[in-house]
C-alpha positions in Angstrom: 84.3 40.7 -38.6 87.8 41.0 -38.3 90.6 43.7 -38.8 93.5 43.0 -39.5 96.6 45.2 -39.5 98.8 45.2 -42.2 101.7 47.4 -40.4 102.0 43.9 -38.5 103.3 42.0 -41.6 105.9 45.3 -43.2 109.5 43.9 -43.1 111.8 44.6 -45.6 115.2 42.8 -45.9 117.8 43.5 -48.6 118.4 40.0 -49.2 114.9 39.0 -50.7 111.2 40.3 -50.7 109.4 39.2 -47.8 106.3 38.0 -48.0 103.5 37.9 -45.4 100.2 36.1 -45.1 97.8 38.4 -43.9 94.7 36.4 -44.0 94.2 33.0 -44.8 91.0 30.7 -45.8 88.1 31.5 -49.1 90.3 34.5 -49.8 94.6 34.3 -49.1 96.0 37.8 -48.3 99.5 38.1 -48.7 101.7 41.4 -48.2 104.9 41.5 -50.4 107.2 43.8 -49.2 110.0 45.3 -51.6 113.3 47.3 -51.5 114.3 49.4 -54.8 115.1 46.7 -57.6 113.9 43.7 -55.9 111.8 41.2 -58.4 109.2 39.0 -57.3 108.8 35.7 -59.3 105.0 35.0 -59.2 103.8 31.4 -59.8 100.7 30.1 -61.9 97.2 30.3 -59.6 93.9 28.5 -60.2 93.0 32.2 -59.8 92.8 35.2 -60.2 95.3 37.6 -57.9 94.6 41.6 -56.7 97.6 44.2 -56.5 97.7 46.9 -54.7 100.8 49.8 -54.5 100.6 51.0 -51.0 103.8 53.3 -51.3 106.0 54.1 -54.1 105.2 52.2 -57.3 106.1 48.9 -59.1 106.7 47.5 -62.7 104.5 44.9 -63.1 105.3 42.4 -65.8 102.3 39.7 -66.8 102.9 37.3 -70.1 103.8 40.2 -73.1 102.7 43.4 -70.9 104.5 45.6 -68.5 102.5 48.2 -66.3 103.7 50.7 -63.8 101.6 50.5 -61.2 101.0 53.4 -58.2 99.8 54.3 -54.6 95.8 54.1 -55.2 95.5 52.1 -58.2 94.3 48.3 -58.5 95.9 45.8 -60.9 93.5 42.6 -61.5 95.8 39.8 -63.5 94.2 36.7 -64.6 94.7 33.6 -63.7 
């Protein structure tokens, strides 16, 4: 087992969202960290990818649908 710390990977810069690989292997963890109006431009993945709102909340836009999407709420998008 293994814990790993997310506070490790928060950085936020102005210029661009930064993005952090928490864990890396079977399963890829990455922390995206936002300022107000940033966008991040996801690519396509071979599957399926986990969000998670750890403060504040986001607009989440996949294909024809837009979510907001809050502290303690999942979002599961398809690959």
């Amino acid at each position: 087992m293994e814990t790993i710390s997310i506070s490790s990977g928060r950085k936020f810069s102005l210029g661009a969202v930064h993005e952090s690989v928490l864990i890396e292997g079977d399963v890829r963890v990455k922390l995206l960290c936002f300022e107000a109006g940033q966008r991040h431009h996801e690519n396509t993945y071979d599957s399926d990818g986990i969000y998670q709102v750890l403060e504040g909340e986001a607009l989440v836009r996949a294909a024809d649908q837009s979510l907001r999407l809050g502290k303690g709420k999942l979002l599961k998008v398809p690959a």
